[in-house]
VORO-294895 format. One record per atom (N, C-alpha, C): residue number from 1; residue in one letter; chain; atom name; y, x negated, z negated. Coordinates in Angstrom, 3 decimals, decimal comma, always signed. Example, Ala and Ser with C-alpha at 12.3 -4.5 7.8 and 13.67 -1.06 7.14 Angstrom:
[1; A; A; N; [-5,690; -13,190; -7,800]] [1; A; A; CA; [-4,500; -12,300; -7,800]] [1; A; A; C; [-3,300; -13,200; -7,800]] [2; S; A; N; [-2,250; -12,850; -7,080]] [2; S; A; CA; [-1,060; -13,670; -7,140]] [2; S; A; C; [+0,030; -12,900; -7,870]] 
//
This chain:
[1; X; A; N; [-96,459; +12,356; +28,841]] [1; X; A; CA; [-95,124; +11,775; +28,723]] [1; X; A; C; [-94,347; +12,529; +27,649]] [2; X; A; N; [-93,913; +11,693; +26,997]] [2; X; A; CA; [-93,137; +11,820; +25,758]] [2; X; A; C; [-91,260; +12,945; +25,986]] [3; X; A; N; [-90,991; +14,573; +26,134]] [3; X; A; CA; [-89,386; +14,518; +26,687]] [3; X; A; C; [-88,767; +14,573; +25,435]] [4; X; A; N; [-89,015; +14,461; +24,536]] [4; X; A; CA; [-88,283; +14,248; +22,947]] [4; X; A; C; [-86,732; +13,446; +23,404]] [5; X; A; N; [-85,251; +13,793; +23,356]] [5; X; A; CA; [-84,331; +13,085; +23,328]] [5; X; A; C; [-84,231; +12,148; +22,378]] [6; X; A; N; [-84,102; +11,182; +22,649]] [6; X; A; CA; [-83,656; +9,744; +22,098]] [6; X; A; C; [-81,989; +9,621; +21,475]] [7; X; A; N; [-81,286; +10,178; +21,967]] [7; X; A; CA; [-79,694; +10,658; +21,717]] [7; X; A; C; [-79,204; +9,937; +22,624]] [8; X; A; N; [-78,165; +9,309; +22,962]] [8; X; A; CA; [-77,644; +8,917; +24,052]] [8; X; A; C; [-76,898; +9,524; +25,503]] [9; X; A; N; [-76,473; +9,138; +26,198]] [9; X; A; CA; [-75,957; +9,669; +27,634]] [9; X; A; C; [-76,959; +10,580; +27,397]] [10; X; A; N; [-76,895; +12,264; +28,094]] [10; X; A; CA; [-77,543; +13,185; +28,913]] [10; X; A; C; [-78,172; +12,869; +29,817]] [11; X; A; N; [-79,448; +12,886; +30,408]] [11; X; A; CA; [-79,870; +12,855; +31,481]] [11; X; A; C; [-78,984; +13,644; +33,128]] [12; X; A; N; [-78,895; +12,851; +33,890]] [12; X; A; CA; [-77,903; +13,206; +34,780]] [12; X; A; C; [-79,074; +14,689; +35,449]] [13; X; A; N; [-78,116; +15,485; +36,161]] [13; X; A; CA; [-78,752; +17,336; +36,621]] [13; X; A; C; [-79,269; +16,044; +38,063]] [14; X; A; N; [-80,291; +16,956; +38,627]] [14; X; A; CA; [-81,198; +16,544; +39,775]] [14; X; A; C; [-80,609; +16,811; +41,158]] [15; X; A; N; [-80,765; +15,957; +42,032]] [15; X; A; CA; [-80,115; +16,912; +42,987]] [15; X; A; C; [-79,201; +15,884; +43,406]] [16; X; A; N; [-78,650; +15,200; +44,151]] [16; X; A; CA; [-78,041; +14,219; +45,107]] [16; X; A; C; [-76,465; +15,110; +45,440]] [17; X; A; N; [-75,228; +14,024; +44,538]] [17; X; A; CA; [-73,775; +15,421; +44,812]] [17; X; A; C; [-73,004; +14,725; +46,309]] [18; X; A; N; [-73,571; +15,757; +47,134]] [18; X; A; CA; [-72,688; +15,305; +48,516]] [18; X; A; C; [-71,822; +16,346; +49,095]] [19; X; A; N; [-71,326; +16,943; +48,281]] [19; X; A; CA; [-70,339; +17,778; +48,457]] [19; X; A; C; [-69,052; +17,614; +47,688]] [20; X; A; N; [-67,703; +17,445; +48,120]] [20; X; A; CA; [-66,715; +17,195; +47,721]] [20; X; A; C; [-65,508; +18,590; +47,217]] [21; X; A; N; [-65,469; +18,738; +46,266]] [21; X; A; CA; [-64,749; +20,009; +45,973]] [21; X; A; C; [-63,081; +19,407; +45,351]] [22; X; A; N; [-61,927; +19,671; +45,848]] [22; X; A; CA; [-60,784; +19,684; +45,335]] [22; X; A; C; [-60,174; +20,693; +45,001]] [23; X; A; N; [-58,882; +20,675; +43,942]] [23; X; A; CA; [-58,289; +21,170; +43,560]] [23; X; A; C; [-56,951; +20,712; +42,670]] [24; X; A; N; [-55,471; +20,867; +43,325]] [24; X; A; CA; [-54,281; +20,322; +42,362]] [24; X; A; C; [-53,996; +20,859; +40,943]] [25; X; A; N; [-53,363; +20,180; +39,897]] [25; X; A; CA; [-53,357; +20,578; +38,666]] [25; X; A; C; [-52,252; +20,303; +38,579]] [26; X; A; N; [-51,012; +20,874; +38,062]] [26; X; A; CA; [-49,749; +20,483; +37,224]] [26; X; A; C; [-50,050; +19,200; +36,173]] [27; X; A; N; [-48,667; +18,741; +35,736]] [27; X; A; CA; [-48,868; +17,071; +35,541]] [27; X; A; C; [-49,574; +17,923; +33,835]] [28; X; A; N; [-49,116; +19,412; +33,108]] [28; X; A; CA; [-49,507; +19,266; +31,900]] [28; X; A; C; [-50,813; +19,822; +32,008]] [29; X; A; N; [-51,284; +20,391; +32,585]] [29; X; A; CA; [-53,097; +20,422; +32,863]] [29; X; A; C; [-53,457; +19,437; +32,890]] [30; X; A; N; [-53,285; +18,223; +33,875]] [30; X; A; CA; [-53,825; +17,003; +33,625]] [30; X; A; C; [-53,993; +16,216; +32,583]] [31; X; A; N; [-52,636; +16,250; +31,817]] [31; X; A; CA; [-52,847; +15,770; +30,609]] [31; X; A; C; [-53,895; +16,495; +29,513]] [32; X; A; N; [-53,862; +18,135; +29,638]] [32; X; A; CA; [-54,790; +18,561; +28,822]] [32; X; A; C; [-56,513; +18,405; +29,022]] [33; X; A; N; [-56,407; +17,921; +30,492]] [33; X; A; CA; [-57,834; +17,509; +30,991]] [33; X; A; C; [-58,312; +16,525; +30,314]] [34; X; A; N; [-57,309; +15,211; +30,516]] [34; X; A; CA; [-57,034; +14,327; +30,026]] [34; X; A; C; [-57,832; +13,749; +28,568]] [35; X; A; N; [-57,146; +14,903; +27,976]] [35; X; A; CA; [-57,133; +14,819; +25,987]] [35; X; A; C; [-58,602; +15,456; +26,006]] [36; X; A; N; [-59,136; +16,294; +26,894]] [36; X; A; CA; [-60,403; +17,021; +26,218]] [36; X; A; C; [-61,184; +16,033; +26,937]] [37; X; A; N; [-61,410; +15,126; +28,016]] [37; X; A; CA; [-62,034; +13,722; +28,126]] [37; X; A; C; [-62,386; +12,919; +26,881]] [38; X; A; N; [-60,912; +12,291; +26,833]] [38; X; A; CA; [-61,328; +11,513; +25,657]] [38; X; A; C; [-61,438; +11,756; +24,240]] [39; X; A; N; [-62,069; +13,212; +24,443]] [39; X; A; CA; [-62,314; +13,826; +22,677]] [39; X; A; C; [-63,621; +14,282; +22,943]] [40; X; A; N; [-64,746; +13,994; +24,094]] [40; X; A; CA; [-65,544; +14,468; +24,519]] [40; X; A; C; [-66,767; +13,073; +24,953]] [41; X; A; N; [-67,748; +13,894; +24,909]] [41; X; A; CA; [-68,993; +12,899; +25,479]] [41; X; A; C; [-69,144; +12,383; +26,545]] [42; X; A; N; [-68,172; +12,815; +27,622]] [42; X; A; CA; [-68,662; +12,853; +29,373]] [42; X; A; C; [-67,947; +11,664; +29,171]] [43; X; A; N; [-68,708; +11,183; +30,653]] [43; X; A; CA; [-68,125; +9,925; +30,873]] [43; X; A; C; [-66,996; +9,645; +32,027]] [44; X; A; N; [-66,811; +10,935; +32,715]] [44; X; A; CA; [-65,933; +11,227; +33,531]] [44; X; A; C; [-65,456; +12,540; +33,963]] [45; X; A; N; [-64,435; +12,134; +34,526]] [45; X; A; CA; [-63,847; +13,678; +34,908]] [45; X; A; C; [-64,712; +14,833; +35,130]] [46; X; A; N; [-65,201; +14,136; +36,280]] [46; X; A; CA; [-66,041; +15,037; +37,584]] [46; X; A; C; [-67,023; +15,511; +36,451]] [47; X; A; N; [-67,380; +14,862; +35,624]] [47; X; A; CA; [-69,070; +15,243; +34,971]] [47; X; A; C; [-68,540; +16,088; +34,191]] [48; X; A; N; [-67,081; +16,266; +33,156]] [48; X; A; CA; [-66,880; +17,113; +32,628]] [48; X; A; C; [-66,347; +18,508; +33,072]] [49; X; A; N; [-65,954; +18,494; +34,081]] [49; X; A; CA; [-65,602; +19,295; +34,597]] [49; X; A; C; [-66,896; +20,681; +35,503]] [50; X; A; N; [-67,497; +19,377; +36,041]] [50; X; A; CA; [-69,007; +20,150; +36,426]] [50; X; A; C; [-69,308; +20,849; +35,160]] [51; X; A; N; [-69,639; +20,770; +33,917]] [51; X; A; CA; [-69,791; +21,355; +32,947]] [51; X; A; C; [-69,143; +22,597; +32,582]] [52; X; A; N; [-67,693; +22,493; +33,163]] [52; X; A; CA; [-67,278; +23,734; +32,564]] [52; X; A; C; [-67,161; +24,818; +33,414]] [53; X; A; N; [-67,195; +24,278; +34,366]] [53; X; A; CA; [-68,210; +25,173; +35,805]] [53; X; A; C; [-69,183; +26,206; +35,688]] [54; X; A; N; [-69,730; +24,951; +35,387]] [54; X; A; CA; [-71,146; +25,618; +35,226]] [54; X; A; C; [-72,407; +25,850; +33,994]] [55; X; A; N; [-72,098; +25,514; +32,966]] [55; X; A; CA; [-72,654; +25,249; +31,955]] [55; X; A; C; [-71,510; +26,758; +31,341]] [56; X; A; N; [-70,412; +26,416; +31,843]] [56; X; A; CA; [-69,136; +27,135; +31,272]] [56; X; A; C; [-69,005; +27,047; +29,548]] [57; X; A; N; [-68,913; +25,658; +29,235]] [57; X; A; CA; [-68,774; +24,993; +27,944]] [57; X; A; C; [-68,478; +23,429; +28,254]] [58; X; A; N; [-68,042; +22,982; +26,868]] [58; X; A; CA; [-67,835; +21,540; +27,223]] [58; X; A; C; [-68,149; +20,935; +25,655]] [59; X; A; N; [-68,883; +19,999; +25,252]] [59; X; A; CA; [-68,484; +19,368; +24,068]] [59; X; A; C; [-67,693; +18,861; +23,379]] [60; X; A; N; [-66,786; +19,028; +22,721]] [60; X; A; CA; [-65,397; +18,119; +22,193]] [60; X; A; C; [-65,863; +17,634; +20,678]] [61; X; A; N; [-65,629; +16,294; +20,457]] [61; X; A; CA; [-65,941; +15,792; +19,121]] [61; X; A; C; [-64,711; +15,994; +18,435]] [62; X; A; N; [-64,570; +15,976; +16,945]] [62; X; A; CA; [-63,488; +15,956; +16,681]] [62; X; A; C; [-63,845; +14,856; +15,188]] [63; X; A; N; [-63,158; +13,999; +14,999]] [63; X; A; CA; [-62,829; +13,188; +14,174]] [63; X; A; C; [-61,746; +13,200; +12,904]] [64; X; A; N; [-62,288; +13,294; +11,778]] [64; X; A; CA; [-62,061; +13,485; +10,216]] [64; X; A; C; [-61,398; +12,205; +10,134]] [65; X; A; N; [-59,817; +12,333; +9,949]] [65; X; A; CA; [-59,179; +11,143; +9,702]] [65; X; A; C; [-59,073; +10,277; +7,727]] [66; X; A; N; [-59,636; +11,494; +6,928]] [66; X; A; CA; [-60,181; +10,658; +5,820]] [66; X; A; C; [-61,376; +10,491; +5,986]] [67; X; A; N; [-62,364; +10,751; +6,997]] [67; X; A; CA; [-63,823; +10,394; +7,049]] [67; X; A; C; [-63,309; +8,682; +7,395]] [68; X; A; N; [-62,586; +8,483; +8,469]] [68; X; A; CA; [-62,238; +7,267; +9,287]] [68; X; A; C; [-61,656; +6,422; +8,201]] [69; X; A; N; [-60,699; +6,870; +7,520]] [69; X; A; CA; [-60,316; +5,988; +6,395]] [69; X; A; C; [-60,975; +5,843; +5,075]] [70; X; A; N; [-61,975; +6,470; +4,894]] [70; X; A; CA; [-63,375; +6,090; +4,052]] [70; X; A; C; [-64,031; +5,030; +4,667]] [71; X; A; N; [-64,639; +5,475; +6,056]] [71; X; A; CA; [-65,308; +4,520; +6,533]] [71; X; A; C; [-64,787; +3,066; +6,531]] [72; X; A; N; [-63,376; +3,163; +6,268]] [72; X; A; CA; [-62,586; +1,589; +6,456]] [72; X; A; C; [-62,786; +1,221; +5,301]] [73; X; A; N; [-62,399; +1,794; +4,023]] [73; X; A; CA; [-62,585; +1,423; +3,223]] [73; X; A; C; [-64,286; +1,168; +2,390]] [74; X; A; N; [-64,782; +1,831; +2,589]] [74; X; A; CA; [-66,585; +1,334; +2,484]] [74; X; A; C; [-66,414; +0,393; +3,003]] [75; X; A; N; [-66,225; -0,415; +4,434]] [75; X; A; CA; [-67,180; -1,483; +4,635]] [75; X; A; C; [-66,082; -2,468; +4,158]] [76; X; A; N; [-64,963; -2,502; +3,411]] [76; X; A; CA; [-64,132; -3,628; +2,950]] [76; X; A; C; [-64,626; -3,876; +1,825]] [77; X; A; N; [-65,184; -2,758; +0,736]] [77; X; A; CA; [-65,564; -3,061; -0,242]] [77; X; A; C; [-67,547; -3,431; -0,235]] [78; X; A; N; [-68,120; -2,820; +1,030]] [78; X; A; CA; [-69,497; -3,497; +1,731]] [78; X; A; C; [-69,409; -4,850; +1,454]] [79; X; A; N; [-68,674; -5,299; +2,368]] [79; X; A; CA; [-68,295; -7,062; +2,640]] [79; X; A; C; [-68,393; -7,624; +1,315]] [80; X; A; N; [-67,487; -6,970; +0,423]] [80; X; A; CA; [-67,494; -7,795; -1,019]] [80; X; A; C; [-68,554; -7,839; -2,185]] [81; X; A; N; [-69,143; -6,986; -1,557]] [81; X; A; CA; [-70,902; -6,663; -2,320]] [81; X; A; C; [-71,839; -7,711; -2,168]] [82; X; A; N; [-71,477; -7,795; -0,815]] [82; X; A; CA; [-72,054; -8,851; +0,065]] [82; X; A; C; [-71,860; -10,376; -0,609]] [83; X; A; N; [-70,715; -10,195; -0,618]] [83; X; A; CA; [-70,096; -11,734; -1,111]] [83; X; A; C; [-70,535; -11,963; -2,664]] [84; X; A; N; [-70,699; -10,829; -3,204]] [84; X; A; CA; [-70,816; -10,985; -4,736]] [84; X; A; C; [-72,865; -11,170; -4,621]] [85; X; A; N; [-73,218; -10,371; -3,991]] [85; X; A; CA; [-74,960; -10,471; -4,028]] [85; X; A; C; [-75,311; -11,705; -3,685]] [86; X; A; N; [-74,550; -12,580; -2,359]] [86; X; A; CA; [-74,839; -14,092; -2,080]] [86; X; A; C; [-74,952; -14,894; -3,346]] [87; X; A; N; [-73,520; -14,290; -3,725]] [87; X; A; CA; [-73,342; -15,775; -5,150]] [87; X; A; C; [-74,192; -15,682; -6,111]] [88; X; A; N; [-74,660; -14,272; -6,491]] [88; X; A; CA; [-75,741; -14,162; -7,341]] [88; X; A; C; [-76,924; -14,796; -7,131]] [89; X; A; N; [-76,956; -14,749; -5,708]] [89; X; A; CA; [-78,488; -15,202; -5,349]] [89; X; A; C; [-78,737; -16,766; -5,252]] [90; X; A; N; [-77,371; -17,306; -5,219]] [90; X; A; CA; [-77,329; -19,225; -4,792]] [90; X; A; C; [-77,566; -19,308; -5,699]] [91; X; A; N; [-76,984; -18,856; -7,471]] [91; X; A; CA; [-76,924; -18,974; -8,440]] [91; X; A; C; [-78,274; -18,820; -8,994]] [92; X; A; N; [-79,287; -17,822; -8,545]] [92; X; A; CA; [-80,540; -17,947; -9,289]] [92; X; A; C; [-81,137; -18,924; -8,242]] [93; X; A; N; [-81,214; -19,401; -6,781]] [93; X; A; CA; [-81,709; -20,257; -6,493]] [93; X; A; C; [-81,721; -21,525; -7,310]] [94; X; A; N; [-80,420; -21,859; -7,735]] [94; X; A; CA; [-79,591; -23,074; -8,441]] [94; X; A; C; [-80,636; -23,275; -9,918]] [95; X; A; N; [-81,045; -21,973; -10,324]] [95; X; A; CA; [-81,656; -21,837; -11,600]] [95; X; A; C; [-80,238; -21,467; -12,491]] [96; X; A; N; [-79,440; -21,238; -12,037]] [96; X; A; CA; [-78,317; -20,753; -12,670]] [96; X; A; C; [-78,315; -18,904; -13,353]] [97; X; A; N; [-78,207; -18,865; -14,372]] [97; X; A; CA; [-77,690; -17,474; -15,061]] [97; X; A; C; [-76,697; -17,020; -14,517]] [98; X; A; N; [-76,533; -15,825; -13,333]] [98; X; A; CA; [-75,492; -15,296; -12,386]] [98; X; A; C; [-75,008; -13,766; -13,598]] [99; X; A; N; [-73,137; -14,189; -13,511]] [99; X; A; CA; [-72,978; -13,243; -14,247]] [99; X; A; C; [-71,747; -12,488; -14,004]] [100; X; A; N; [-71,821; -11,251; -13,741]] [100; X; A; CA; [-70,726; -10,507; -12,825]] [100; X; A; C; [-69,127; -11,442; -13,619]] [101; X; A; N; [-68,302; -11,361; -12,628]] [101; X; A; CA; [-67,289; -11,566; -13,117]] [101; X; A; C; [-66,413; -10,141; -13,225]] [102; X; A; N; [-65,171; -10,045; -13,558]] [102; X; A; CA; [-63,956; -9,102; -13,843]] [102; X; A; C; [-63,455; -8,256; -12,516]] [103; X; A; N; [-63,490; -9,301; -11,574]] [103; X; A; CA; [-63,017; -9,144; -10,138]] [103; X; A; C; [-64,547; -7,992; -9,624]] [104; X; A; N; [-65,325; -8,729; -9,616]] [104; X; A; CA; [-66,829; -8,229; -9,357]] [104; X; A; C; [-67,277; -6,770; -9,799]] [105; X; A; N; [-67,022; -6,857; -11,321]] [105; X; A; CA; [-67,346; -5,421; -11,833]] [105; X; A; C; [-66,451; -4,302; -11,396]] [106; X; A; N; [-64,677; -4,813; -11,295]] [106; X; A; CA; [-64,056; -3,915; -10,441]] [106; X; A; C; [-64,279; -3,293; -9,030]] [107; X; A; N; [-65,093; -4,274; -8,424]] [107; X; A; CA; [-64,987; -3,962; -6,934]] [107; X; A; C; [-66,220; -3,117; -7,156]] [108; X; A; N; [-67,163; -3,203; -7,884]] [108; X; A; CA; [-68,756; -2,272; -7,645]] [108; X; A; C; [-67,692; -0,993; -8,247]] [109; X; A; N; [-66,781; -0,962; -9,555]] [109; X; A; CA; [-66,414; +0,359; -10,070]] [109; X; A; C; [-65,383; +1,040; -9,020]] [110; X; A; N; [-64,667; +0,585; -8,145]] [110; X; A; CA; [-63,826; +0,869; -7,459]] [110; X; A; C; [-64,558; +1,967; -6,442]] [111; X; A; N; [-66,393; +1,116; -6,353]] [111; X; A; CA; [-67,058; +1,833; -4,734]] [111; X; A; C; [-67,584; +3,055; -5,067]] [112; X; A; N; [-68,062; +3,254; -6,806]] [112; X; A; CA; [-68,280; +3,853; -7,247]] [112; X; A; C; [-67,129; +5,040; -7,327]] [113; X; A; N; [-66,185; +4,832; -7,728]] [113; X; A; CA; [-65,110; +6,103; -7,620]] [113; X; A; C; [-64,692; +6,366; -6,381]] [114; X; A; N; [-64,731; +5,653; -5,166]] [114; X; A; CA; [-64,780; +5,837; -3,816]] [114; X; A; C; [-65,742; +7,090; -2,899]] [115; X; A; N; [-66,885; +6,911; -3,442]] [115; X; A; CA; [-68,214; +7,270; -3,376]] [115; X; A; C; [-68,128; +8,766; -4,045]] [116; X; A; N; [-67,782; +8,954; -5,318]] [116; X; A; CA; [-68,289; +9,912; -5,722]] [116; X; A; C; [-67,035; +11,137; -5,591]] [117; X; A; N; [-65,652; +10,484; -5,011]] [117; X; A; CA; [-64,565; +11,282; -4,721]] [117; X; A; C; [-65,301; +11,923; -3,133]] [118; X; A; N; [-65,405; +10,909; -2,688]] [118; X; A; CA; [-65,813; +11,193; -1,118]] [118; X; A; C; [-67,590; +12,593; -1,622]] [119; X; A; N; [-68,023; +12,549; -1,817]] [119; X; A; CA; [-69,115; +13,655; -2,100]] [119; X; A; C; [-68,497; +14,537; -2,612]] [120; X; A; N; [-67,462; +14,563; -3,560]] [120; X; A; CA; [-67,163; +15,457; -4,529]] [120; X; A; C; [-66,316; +16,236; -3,204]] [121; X; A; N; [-65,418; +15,746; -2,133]] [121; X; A; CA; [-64,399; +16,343; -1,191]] [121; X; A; C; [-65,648; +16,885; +0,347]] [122; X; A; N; [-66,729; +16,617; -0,377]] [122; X; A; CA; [-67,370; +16,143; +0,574]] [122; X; A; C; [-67,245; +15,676; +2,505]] [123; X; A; N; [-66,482; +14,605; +1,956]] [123; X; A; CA; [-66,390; +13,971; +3,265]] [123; X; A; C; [-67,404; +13,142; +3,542]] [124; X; A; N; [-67,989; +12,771; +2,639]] [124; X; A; CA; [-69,616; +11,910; +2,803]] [124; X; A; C; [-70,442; +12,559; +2,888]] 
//
């Protein structure tokens, strides 16, 4: 049998949880529980919390807000690659001579200075 991770959910710890453990938190602990949830892999409280228990660590992702606004902008100018490679291609189906237009050559030069800012900052 193959245990190589695949990536995905963690395999859940072994062991059947029939024991109930409480404890109260002030309303701004909760919220800080809260925020390291949803900046994190677990899929719930209890599971993240077991972690910091006992693992005594927790994973937190953190997210590059010009990575996010690259990524928006790549697939707007994706789409239009897209749109420009179709027409090229109806056009040689057609037997037609396909020939960038003005609009066209801007949008490939635009992805191009997109592209090579993003490596150069290296956010890509």
């Amino acid at each position: 049998m193959n245990n190589r991770s695949k990536g995905g959910r963690p395999p859940k710890k072994q062991g059947k949880k029939d024991h109930i453990v409480q404890f109260l938190v002030t309303a701004d602990q909760f919220l800080v529980l809260r925020g390291l949830l949803r900046t994190s892999h677990y899929h719930g409280m209890g599971e993240m919390l077991r972690a910091m228990v006992f693992d005594k660590k927790i994973n937190v992702l953190t997210e590059n807000a010009n990575a996010r606004d690259l990524q928006f902008e790549l697939s707007k100018i994706g789409a239009n690659i897209n749109q420009i490679a179709k027409r090229c291609n109806t056009e040689a189906i057609e037997g037609k001579s396909s020939t960038l237009k003005a609009w066209d050559k801007y949008i490939l030069t635009r992805a191009c200075n997109i592209i090579e800012k993003a490596l150069k900052n290296k956010t890509l």
